[in-house]
N, C-alpha and C positions, 0 to 999 in steps of 0.2 A: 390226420396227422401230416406234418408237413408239407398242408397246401400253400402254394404262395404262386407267383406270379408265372400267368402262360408265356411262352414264344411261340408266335404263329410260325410252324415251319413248313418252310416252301421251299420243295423240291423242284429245285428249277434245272432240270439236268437237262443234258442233249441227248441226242436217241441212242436206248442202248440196243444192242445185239439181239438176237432171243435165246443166248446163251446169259448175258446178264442182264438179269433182270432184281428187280425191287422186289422183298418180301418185305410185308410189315407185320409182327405179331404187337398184338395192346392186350394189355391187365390195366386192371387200378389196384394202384397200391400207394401207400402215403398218402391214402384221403387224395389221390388225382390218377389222373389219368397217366399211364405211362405206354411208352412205345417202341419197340425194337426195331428197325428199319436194315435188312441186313440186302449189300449187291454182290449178285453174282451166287454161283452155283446154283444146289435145285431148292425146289419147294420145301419136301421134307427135308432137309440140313436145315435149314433156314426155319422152318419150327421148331424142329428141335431144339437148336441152338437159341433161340426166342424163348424158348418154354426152360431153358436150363436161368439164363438172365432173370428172367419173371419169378423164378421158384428162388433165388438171391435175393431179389429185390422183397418177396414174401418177407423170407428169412430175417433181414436187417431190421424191416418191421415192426416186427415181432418182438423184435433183440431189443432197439431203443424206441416203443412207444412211450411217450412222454406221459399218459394217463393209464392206459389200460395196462393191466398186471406185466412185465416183462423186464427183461434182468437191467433197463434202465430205470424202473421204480423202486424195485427192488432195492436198488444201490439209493435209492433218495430216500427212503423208508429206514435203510440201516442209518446215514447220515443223519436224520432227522430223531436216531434214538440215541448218539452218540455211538454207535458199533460201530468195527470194522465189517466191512462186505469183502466177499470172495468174487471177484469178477472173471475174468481171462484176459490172456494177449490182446487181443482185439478189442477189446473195450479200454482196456489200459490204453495202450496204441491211439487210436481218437483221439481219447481224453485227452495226453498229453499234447499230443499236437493242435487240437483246440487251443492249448492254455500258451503254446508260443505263440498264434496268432494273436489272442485276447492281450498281453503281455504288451505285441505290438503297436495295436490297436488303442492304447489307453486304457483298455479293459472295455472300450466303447461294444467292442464283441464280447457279450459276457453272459456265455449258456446257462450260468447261475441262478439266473434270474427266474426261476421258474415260479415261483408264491406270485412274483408279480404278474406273470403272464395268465397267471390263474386266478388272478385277485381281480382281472380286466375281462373274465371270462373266455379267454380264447384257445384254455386245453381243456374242448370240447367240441362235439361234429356241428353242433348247433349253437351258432355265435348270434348272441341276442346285444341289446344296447345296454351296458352297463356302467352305474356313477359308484366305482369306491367311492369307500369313506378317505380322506384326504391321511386323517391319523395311521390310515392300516399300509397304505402306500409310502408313507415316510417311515414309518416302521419298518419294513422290506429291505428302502432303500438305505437309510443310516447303517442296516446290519449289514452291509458292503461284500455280500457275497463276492468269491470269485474263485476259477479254477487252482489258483495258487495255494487255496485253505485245502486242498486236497493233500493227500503223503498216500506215500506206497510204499510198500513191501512185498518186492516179487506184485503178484497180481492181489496182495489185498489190498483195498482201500479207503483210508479213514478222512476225515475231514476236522481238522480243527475250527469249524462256525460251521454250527448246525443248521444256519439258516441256508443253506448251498442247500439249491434243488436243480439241478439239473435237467437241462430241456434242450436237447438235438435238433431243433427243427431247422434252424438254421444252418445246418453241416451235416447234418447226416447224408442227406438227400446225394450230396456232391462227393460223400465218400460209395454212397452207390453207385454210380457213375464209374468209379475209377475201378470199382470192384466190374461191372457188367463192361469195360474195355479190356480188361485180362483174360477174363473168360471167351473172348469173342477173341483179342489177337492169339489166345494160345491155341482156338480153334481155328488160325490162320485163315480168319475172313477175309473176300478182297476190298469190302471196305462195309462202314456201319455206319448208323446214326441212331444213339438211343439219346429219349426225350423223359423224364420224369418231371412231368408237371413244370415244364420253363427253366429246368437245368439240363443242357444237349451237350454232348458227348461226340466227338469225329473219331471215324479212325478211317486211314485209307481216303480216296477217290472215287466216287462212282463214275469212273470212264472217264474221260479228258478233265474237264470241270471239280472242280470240290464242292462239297456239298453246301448250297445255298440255303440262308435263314433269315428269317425275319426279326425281326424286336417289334413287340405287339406296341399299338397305341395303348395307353394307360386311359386315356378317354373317348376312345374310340375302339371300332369295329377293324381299322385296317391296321398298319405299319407305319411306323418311323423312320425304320431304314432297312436296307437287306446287306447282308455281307456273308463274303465266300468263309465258311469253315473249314479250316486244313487241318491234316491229318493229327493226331494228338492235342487239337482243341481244344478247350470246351467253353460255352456261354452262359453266365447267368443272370437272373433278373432278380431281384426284389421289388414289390410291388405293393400295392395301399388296396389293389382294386379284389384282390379275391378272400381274405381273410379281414375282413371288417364291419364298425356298424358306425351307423350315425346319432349322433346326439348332439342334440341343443345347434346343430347347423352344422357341428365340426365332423369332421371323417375321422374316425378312432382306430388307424391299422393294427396289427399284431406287431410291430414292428415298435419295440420299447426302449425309450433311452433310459438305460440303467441308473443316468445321477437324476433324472427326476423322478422317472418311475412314470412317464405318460406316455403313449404313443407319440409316434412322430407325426405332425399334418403339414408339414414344408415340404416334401417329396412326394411325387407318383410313381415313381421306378427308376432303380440303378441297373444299369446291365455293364456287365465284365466280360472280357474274354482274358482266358488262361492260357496258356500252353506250355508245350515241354516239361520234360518229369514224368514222374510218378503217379503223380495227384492235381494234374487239372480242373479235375472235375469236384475235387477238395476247396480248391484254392475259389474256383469260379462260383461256390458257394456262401460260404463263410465271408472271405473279402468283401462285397458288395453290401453285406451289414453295418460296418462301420461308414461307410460313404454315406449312407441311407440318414444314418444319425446325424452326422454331422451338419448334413444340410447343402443347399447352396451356397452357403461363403463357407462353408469346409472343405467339401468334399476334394478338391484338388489339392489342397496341402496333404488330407490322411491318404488319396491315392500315392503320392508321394512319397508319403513315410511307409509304404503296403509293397512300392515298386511295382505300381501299375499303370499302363502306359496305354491299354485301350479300354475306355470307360465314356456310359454316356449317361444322363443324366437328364431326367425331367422333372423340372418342380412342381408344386399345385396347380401352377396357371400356365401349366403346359409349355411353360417355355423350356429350350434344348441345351443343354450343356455338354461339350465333350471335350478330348483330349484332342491334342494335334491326332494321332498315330488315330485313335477312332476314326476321326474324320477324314483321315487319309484309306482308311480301309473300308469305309462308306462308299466314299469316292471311287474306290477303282471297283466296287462291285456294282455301280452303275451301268447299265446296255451302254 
């Protein structure tokens, strides 16, 4: 669940003290690898506090798996029978904030779409090559799912278009994120760096320097570029390369434009950085969905209409697109 794109992260610090030093605890969870990197103080704090993150990260999991039984199938199960579902604050809370983004977005972000994600075979651990039928995909799409057919009441919630199925993958990951920097600043760390599978999270300084990272080649082994992460950060990528299969020549990512109903194959990876607020780690997720769809001659009008100001951009054939402000913060994290 919620694989998508790595960031190679490189700890390019200066020497620290041997009073702080680098701990890192890793789990997999969301179907990847994830990583807590916490500086300063001792060992045991720093697993602790690793292993309280890791046991959140379990937890949310669990809450919205897209396939396996949990209170976000649940809620696509009662939808899909015309019921109301009883959720909580927190799943309400998402949801709604989801549907201001999608709203934004043209609907271009639209977690709704889940019959199609499943129609392409990709809510599943083993993604094999698969051809819908053309009929069942226009089917999907004509019935115009979207977060707006939802209503609530207090914490229940109904759906007026039972074809809404709902599928977190692309948002949940970044409300992780914002959930494992509260628990770490309440535990008044002197600085962190958590990683879930190519959504990274700052808080704090490791010593002079902020924390240094990469954005992975989408076609390669190495990096594109490296830039300084500051404190209340966070970075994300969508990508073609780790959630996909090949058919008839084309690359078929997870990554679905809602008005056709087909993957997208004009992009290799969008990477975002957020900051300030709340929900960085929110925003540095979901945002980079719509960029992804729209393409190379979109994507800087929707950054635009999203108010995002550092974004980079690689198409098929590898060529680079970015923002002035990206490029200028490439640039100064050059030696």
């Amino acid at each position: 669940m919620f694989t998508r794109a790595l960031l190679a992260i490189l700890l390019l610090l200066t020497a620290c003290s041997s009073d702080d030093r680098l701990y890192k605890t890793e789990g997999h969870v969301f179907g990847t690898t994830v990583s807590v990197t916490i500086y300063g103080g001792s060992q045991q704090r720093a697993e602790l506090l690793g292993g309280d993150v890791l046991r959140e990260f379990d937890r949310l999991h669990r809450k919205f798996h897209a396939w396996e039984p949990s209170m976000l199938t649940a809620l696509n199960d009662s939808i899909a029978r015309g019921q109301p579902f009883r959720a909580d604050a927190e799943m309400v809370g998402l949801l709604k904030s989801a549907e201001k983004l999608s709203v934004r977005s043209g609907l271009l972000f639209n977690p709704t779409i889940g019959h199609l994600i499943r129609l392409w075979g990709f809510q599943k651990n083993d993604i094999g090559a698969q051809g819908p039928d053309e009929a069942e995909i226009k089917r999907w799409v004509d019935a115009h799912p979207s977060l707006s057919d939802l209503r609530y009441d207090g914490n229940t919630i109904t759906s007026v278009n039972q074809a809404v199925m709902i599928d977190l993958g692309g948002y949940a990951k970044g409300y992780a994120l914002d959930r494992a920097a509260l628990i770490l600043r309440e535990a008044h760390v002197k600085a962190a760096l958590v990683n879930i599978g190519g959504n990274v999270i700052a808080i704090g300084k490791p010593g002079e320097r902020p924390w240094q990272v990469g954005i992975r080649d989408p076609r390669g082994e190495g990096t594109v570029a490296q830039i300084a992460l500051r404190d209340n950060e966070a970075i994300g990528t969508s990508g073609d390369y780790e959630r996909y299969f090949m058919k008839d020549g084309k690359r078929r990512p997870h990554i679905i434009d809602p008005r056709s109903g087909y993957p997208i194959d004009l992009v290799a990876s969008v990477t975002i950085i957020a900051g300030g607020g709340r929900d960085p780690g929110l925003r540095s997720d979901g945002h980079s969905k719509p960029l992804f769809i729209t393409g190379p001659e979109g994507w800087q009008a929707m950054a635009d209409k999203l108010d995002l100001k550092e974004v980079l951009l690689v198409d098929a054939q590898r060529q680079v697109h970015m923002t002035p402000a990206m490029r200028a913060r490439i640039e100064a994290a050059k030696p």
